[in-house]
N, C-alpha and C positions, 0 to 999 in steps of 0.2 A: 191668696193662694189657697187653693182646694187641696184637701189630702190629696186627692188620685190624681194630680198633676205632681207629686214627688215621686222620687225613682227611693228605693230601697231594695237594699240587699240584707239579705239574711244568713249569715256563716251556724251552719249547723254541725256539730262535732261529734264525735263517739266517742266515748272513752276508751273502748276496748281496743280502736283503731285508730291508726293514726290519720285516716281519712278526715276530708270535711267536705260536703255541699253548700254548694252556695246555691241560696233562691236570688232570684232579682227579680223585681216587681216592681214597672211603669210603664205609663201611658207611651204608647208607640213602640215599645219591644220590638216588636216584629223588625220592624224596621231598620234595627240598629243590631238587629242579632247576629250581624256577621262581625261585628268588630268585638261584641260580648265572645262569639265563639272561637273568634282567634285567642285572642288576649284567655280565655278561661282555659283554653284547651290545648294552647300552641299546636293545631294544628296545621296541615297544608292544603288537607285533600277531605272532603266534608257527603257523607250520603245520608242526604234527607229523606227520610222514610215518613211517607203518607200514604193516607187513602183519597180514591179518587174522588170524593165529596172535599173534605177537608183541600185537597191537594189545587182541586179548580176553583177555590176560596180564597186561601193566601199561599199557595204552592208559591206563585211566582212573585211575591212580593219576599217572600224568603230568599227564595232561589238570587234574587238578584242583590240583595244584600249580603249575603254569603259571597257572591262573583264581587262584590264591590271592596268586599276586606280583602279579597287576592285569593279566596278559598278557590280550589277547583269542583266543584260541584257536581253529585252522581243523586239524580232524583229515581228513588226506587219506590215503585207504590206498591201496596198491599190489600187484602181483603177490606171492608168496610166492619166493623162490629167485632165480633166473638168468633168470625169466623178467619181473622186474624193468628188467633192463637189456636195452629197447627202445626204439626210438627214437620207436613209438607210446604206450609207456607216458610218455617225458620230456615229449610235448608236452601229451598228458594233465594231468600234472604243474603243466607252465607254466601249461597252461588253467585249473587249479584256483588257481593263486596268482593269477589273474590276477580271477578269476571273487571270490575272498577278498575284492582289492581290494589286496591285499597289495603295498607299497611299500617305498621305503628304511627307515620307520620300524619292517620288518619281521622276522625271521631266522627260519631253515630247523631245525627239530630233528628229527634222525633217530633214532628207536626201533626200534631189529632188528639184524638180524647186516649179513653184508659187502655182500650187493647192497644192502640199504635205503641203508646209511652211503655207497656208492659213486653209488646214483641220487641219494639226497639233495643232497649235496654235488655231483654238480656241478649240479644244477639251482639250487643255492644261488649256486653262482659263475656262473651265465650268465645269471639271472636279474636283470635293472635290472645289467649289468655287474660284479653282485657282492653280495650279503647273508650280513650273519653265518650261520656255519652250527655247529649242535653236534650230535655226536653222541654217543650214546646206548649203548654196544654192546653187544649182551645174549648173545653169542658169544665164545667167545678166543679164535678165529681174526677177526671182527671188529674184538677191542681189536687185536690185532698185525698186524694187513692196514690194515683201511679205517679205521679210528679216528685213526691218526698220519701216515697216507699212505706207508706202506710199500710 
């Protein structure tokens, strides 16, 4: 057995908070990310935020793992890049989770590199004061930037 064919998870803590992240890391992720994101997030109702390079890549391999754990799935794309992170593009954002119908029973999963995981998440945390958020990141400057909150 090769290391990159084991799955591991990594519980990361705060002292200051009583929060924890979890990473997970293995081969085929994608693909299984709808039962990760029930089970992580209890949620019901799921809006996968991409851009439209990323989103025509593994948009739909997401999208139907998420529909396979029983998620109800709202695909909302965004800018490509840096141009992402605007303050017309977040309210955009709001307006689509909003427009979803999307609630507490809901959580944010980000698909892309560092702007997507950095829009995502926070409109995951200001949204209804707060909904699970997971990211996705399909970048290594993403996993080591905007994935862990570096």
């Amino acid at each position: 057995m090769y290391a990159a064919d084991v799955s591991r998870d990594l519980f990361v803590s705060f002292p200051a908070e009583s929060a924890r992240s979890r990473v997970h890391i293995a081969r085929g992720a994608l693909a299984r990310l709808g039962s990760f994101v029930r089970e992580a997030t209890r949620a019901r109702h799921v809006a996968l935020v991409t851009d439209s390079h990323v989103g025509r890549l593994y948009g739909g391999v997401a999208a139907r793992s998420l529909r396979g754990a029983g998620l109800a799935v709202h695909v909302l794309r965004v800018p490509r890049g840096e141009a992402a992170k605007r303050p017309g593009v977040l309210e955009r954002l709001w307006e689509s989770l909003a427009d979803a119908g999307l609630g507490r029973d809901a959580a944010v999963v980000a698909l892309g590199g560092g702007s997507v995981s950095d829009l995502a998440g926070f409109a995951a945390a200001t949204w209804l004061r707060g909904v699970p958020w997971v990211a996705l990141p399909t970048t290594l400057l993403a996993q080591v930037d905007a994935s862990v909150g570096c």
